[in-house]
C-alpha positions in Angstrom: 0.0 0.0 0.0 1.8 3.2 -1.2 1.7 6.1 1.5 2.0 9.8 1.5 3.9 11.8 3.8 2.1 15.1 5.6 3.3 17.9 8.2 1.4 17.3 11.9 1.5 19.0 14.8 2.1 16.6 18.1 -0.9 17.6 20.6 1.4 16.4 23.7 4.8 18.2 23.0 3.5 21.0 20.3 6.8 20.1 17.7 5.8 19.8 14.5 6.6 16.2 12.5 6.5 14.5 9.5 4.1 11.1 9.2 3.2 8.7 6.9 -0.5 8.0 6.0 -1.3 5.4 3.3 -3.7 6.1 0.8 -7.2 5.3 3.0 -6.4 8.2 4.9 -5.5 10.6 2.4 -8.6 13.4 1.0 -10.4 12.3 -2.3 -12.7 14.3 -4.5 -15.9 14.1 -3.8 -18.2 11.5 -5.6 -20.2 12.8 -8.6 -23.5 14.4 -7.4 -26.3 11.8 -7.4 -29.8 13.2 -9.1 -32.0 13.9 -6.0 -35.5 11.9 -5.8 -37.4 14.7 -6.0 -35.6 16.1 -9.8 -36.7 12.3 -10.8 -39.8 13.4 -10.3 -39.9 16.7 -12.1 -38.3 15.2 -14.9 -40.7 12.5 -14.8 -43.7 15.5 -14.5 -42.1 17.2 -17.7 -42.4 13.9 -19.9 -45.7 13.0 -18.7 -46.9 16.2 -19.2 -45.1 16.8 -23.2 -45.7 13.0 -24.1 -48.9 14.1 -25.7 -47.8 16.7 -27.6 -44.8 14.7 -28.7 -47.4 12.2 -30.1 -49.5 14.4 -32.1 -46.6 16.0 -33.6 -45.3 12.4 -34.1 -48.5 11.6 -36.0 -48.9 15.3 -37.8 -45.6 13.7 -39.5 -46.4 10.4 -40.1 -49.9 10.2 -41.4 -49.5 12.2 -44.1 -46.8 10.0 -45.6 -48.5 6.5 -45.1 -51.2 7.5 -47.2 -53.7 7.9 -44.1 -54.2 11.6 -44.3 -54.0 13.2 -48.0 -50.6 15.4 -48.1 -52.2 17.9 -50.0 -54.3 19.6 -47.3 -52.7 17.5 -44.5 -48.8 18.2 -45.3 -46.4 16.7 -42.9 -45.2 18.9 -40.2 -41.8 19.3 -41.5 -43.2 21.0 -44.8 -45.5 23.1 -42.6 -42.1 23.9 -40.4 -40.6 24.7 -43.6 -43.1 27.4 -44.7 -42.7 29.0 -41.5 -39.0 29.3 -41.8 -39.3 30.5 -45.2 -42.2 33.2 -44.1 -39.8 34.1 -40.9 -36.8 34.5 -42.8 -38.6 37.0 -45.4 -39.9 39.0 -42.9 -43.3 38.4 -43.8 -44.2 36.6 -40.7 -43.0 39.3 -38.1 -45.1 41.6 -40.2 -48.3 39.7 -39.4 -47.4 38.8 -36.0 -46.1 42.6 -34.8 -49.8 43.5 -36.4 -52.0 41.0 -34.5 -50.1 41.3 -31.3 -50.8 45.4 -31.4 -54.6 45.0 -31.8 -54.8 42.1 -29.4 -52.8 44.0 -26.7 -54.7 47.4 -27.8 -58.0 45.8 -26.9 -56.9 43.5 -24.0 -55.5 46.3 -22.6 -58.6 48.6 -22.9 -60.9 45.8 -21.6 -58.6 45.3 -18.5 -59.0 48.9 -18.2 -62.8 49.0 -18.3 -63.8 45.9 -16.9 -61.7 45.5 -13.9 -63.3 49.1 -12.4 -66.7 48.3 -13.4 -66.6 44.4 -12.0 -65.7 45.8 -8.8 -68.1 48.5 -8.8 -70.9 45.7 -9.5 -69.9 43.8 -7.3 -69.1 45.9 -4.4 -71.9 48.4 -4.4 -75.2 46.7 -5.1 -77.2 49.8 -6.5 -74.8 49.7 -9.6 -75.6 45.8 -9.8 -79.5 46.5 -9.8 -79.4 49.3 -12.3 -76.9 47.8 -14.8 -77.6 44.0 -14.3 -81.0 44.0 -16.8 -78.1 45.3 -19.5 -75.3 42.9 -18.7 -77.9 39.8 -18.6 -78.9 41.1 -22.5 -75.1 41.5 -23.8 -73.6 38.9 -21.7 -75.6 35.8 -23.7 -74.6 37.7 -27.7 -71.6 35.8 -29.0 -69.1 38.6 -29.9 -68.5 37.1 -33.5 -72.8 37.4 -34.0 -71.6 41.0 -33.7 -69.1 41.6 -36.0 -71.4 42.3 -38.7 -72.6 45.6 -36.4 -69.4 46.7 -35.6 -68.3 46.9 -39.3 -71.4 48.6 -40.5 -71.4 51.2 -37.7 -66.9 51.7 -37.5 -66.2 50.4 -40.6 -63.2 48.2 -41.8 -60.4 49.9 -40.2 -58.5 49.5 -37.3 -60.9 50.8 -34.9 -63.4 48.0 -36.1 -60.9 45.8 -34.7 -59.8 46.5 -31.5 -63.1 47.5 -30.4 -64.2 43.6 -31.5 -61.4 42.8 -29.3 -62.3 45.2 -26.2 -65.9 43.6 -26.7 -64.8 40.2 -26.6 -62.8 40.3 -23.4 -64.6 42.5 -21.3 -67.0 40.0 -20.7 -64.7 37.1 -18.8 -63.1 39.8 -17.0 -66.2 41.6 -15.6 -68.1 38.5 -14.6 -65.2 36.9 -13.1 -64.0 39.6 -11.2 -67.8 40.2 -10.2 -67.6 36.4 -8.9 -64.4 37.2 -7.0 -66.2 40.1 -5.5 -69.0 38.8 -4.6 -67.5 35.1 -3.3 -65.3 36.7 -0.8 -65.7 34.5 3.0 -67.9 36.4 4.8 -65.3 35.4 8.0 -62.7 38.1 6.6 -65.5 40.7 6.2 -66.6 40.9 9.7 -63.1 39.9 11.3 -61.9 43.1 9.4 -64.7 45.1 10.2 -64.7 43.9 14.5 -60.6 45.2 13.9 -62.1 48.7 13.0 -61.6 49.1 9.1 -64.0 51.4 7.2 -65.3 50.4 4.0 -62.1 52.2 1.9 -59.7 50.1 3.8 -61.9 47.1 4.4 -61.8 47.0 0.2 -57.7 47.9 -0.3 -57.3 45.3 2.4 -59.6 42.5 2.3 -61.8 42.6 -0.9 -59.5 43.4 -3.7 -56.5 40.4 -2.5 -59.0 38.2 -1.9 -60.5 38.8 -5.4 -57.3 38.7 -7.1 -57.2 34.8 -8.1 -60.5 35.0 -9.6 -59.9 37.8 -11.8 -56.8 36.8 -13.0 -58.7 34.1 -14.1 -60.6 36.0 -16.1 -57.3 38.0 -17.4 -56.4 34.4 -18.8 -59.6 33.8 -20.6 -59.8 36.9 -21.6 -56.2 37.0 -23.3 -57.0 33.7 -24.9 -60.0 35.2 -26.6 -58.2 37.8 -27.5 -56.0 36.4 -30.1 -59.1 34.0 -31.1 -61.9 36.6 -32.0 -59.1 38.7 -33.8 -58.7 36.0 -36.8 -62.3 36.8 -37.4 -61.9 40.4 -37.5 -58.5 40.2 -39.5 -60.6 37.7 -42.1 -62.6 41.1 -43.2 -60.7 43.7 -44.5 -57.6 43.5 -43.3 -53.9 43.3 -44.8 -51.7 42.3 -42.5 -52.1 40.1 -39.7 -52.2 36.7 -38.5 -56.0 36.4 -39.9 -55.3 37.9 -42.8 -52.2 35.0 -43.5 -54.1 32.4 -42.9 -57.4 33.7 -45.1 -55.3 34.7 -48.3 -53.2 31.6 -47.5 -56.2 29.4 -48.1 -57.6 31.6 -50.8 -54.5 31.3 -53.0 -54.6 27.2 -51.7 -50.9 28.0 -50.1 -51.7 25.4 -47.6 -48.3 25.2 -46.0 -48.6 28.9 -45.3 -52.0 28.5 -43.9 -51.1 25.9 -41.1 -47.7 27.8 -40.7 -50.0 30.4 -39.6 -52.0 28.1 -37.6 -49.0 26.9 -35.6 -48.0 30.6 -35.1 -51.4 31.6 -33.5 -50.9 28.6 -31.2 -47.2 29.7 -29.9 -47.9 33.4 -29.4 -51.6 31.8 -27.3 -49.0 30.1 -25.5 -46.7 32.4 -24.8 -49.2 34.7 -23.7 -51.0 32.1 -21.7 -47.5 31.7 -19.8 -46.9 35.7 -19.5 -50.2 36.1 -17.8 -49.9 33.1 -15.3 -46.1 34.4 -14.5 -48.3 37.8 -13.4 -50.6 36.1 -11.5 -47.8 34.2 -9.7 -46.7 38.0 -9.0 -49.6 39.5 -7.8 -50.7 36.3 -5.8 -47.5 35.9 -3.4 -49.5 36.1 -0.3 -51.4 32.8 -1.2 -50.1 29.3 0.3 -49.1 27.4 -2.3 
C-alpha cells in the first residue's frame, strides 16, 4: 500500500513532525452528485406532461406520408415547419405577428381597463348591480363574432373595427369573473376586518380586492385567450396584415403550408401569452399558500 507523507503537529509536546498515511487516509474528490429523488420526479412530471404533444406531432408527420391523411391539405409537419421558416426568414411573418399582437394588446388592454373598475363596482356596491344587471344579462348571452357584422357597419373596416371587437370580446370574462371574485369573498374576513375597526375604503384595499385577485386573474387568462381568437375573425374582413389575414389569403391562393404555418404561429404566441399572464398572477398572488 503506497503512502503519503504530511506535516502534523504533536498535541502532547506541540513540535511539528512528518508522518506517513497510506492512501485510505488521504482526502479524495468528492463522488459525482447523485440526481436527487425529488428532480426524478420533475423530470418524470415534464415527460408525462409533453408526451402528448410529442405524439400528435409524431402523427402530424407520419400520417401524411403512409397515405392515411391526403398530403395535399394535410402536409407533414416538416413541410409546414418549412413554410414557417421561409415566411420568418422573409420578414413576412413578423409583419403579421407585430400587427396582430398590437390590436390584441390594444384591446386587451382597454378591456382590462374597463372591466376590472366596473366588476368591482358591480360587485361591491349593489345599487350599480340593480341598475346595470337588466343590460349585462342582455349583452352577456350575444356571442361577440354574431356582432361583428354591427361593428363593421357602424366603425367600418379599419383599425378601430378591430380592436373594439377585441375590447368587446374580453370585457366579458373579465367583468363576470372579477364580479364572482367580488361577490364570493368569505364572509369570515369581512366581519373579522370590520370587528378590527376598518371602514369600508380600507376594508376594500385590504380584504376585498386580494382576496378577489385569483379570480380575476382568471378572467385575465380567458380573456387573453380570446383575445388572439376573435381577432382571426376580424382580420378575415378587410384587413392586410395580420395573422387572420395570413391564414385567409393563404387558403384563398390554396398556399396550404402557409395557412397551417399560420396556424401553428397563433398557437405559440396563445402560449406564450398564456405563460406571461400566469407568470403575473404568480406575481400579484404571493400572499397565497401554495
Amino acid at each position: 500500500m503506497s503512502e503519503q507523507t504530511v506535516l502534523k503537529k504533536d498535541e502532547y509536546s506541540g513540535d511539528v513532525h512528518w508522518y506517513d498515511l497510506p492512501d485510505d487516509d488521504v482526502e479524495t474528490e468528492p463522488p459525482a452528485p447523485v440526481i436527487r429523488p425529488r428532480r426524478w420526479r420533475l423530470l418524470r412530471k415534464v415527460a408525462g406532461r409533453s408526451a402528448a404533444v410529442v405524439v400528435l406531432l409524431a402523427l402530424w408527420e407520419t400520417l401524411p406520408r403512409i397515405g392515411l391523411l391526403d398530403p395535399v391539405f394535410v402536409p407533414p409537419l416538416s413541410e409546414n415547419l418549412r413554410a414557417w421558416w421561409e415566411l420568418l426568414a422573409t420578414g413576412r411573418l413578423g409583419e403579421h405577428v407585430a400587427a396582430s399582437l398590437a390590436r390584441s394588446l390594444a384591446g386587451f388592454l382597454l378591456a382590462i381597463a374597463l372591466a376590472i373598475p366596473l366588476g368591482l363596482a358591480i360587485g361591491w356596491y349593489r345599487p350599480v348591480a340593480e341598475f346595470l344587471s337588466p343590460v349585462l344579462e342582455i349583452f352577456r348571452n350575444t356571442s361577440a363574432v354574431a356582432l361583428l357584422p354591427v361593428f363593421t357597419l357602424i366603425l367600418g373596416i379599419g383599425e378601430t373595427t378591430k380592436v373594439t371587437f377585441v375590447l368587446y370580446a374580453c370585457s366579458w370574462p373579465i367583468l363576470l369573473n372579477t364580479i364572482s371574485g367580488v361577490k364570493t369573498v368569505e364572509p369570515l374576513l369581512i366581519k373579522s376586518a370590520r370587528s378590527l375597526g376598518l371602514g369600508p375604503v380600507r376594508l376594500f384595499q385590504k380584504v376585498i380586492l386580494p382576496a378577489a385577485v385569483p379570480t380575476i386573474f382568471t378572467g385575465v387568462r380567458l380573456a387573453g385567450t380570446y383575445s388572439i381568437l376573435v381577432l382571426l375573425f376580424a382580420e378575415m374582413v378587410g384587413a392586410k396584415a395580420g395573422l387572420g389575414y395570413l391564414i385567409q389569403a393563404s387558403q384563398s391562393n390554396f398556399r396550404i403550408t402557409d395557412m397551417y404555418a399560420g396556424i401553428v404561429t397563433i398557437s405559440v404566441v396563445g402560449l406564450l401569452f398564456n405563460l406571461l399572464l400566469v407568470t403575473l398572477e404568480r406575481r400579484f398572488s404571493t400572499w397565497r399558500t401554495s
